[in-house]
C-alpha positions as CSV (number, residue, x, y, z in Angstrom):
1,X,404.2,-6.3,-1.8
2,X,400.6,-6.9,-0.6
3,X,397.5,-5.7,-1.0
4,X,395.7,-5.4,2.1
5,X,391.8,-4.2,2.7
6,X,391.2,-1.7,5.6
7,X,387.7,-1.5,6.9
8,X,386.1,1.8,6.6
9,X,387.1,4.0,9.8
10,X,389.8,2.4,10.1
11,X,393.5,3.8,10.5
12,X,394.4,2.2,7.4
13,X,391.5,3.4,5.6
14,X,391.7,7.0,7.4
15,X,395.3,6.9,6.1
16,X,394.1,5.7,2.8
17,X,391.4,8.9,2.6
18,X,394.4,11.3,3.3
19,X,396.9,9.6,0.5
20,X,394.0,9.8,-1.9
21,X,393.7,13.6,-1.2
22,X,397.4,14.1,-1.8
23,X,397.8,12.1,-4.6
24,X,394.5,12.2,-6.5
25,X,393.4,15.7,-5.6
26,X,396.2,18.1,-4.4
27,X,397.5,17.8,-8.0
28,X,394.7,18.7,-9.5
29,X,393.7,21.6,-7.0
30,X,391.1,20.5,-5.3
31,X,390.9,18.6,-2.0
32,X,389.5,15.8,-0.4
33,X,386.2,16.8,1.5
34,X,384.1,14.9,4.1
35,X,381.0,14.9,1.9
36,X,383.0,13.3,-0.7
37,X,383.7,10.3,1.5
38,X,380.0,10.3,2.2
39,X,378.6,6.4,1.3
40,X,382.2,5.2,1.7
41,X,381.4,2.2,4.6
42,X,379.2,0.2,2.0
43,X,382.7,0.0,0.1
44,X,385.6,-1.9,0.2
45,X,389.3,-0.1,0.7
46,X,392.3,-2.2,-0.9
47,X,395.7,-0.5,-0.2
48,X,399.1,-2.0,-2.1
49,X,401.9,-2.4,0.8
50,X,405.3,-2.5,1.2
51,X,406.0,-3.5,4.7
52,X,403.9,-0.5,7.0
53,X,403.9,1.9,3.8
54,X,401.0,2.8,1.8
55,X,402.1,2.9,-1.6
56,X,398.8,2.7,-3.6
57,X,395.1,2.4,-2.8
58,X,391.6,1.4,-5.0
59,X,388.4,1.3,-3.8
60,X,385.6,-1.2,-4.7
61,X,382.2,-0.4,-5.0
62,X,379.6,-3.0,-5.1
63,X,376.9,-2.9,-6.7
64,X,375.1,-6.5,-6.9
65,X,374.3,-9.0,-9.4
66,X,377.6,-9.1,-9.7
67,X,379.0,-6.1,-10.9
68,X,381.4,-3.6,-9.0
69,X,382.6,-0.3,-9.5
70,X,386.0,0.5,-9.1
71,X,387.2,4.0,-7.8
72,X,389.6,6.2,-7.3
73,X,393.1,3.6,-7.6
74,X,396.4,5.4,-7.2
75,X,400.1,4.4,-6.9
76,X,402.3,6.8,-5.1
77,X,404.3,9.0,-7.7
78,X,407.7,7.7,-7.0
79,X,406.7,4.0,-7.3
80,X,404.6,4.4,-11.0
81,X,406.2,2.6,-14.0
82,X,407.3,-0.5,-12.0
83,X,403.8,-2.1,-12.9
84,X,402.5,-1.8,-9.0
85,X,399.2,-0.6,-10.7
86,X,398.5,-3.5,-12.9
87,X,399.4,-5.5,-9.5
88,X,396.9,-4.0,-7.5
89,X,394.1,-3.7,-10.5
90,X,395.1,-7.5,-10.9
91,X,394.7,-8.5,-7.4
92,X,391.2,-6.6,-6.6
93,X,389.6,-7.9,-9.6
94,X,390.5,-11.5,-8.7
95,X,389.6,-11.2,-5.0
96,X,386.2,-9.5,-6.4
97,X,385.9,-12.3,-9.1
98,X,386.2,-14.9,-6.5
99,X,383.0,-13.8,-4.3
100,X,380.9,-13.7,-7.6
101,X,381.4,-10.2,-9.8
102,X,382.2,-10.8,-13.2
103,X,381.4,-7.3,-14.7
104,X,383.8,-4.4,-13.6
105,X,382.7,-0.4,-14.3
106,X,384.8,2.4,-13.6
107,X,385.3,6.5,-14.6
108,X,389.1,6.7,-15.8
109,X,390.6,10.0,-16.2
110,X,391.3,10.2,-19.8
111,X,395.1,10.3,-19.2
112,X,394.5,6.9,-17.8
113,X,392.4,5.0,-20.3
114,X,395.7,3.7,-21.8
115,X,396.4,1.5,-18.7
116,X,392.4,0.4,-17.9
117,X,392.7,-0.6,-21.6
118,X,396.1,-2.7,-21.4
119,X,394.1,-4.4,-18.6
120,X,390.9,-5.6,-20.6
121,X,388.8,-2.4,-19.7
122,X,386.7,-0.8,-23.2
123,X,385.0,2.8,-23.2
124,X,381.3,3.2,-22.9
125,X,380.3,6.5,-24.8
126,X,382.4,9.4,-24.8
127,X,384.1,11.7,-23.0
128,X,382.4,13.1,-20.2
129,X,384.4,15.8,-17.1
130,X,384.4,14.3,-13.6
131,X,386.5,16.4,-10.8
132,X,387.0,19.1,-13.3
133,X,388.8,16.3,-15.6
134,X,387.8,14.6,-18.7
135,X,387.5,10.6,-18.1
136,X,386.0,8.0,-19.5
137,X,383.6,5.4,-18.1
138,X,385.0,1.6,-18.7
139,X,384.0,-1.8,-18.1
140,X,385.0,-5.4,-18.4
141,X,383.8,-8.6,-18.3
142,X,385.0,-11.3,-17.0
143,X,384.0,-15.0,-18.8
């Protein structure tokens, strides 16, 4: 596995936009629109791969003085439970770490918070909806 960043426009990030649609929003029943992805090229686009496949994806927002916020990560259905998420989560946060961010945000879905929380992630207030689903905003802080 690898984690690879796509620049925005790019196939891999075009392909990246559609996977996050299909596995973020079809299930849900919404869908991935254009104004959604609005803001998108100030971001960075990390995708998890297995040879050419896709098989999870988490975007980086940053925000300066050294804080980023992290959005919408996925791993394909069929690949969850193998710890591919906690790899990807891993590997962001120490490429981030390494240009300067210590202090990580993020809104997690409150199905979620489990896993943010196994990886050093704390709430921040309460429940809140977001896409139509309850989640959680979350931070941590790197020494």
């Amino acid at each position: 596995m690898t984690i690879v960043e796509f620049a925005h426009g790019s196939p891999g990030y075009l392909e990246l936009v559609r996977l996050r649609d299909l596995h973020l929003r079809q299930p849900i029943g919404l869908r991935l629109r254009d104004e959604d992805c609005v803001g998108e090229e100030g971001h960075r686009h990390f995708a998890l791969m297995e040879d050419d496949l896709i098989l999870g994806g988490l975007i980086a927002n940053p925000l300066g003085s050294g804080s980023a916020k992290l959005r919408q990560m996925w791993i394909d259905p069929n690949q969850r439970g193998q710890g591919l998420g906690q790899e990807l989560l891993e590997e962001v946060e120490q490429r981030l770490a390494s240009e300067g961010v210590r202090h990580f945000v993020l809104h997690s879905r409150e199905n979620a918070a489990g896993f943010y929380r196994n990886s050093g992630y704390h709430a921040v207030g309460g429940i809140f909806t977001e896409v139509g689903r309850p989640h959680l905003k979350m931070e941590k802080r790197l020494e």
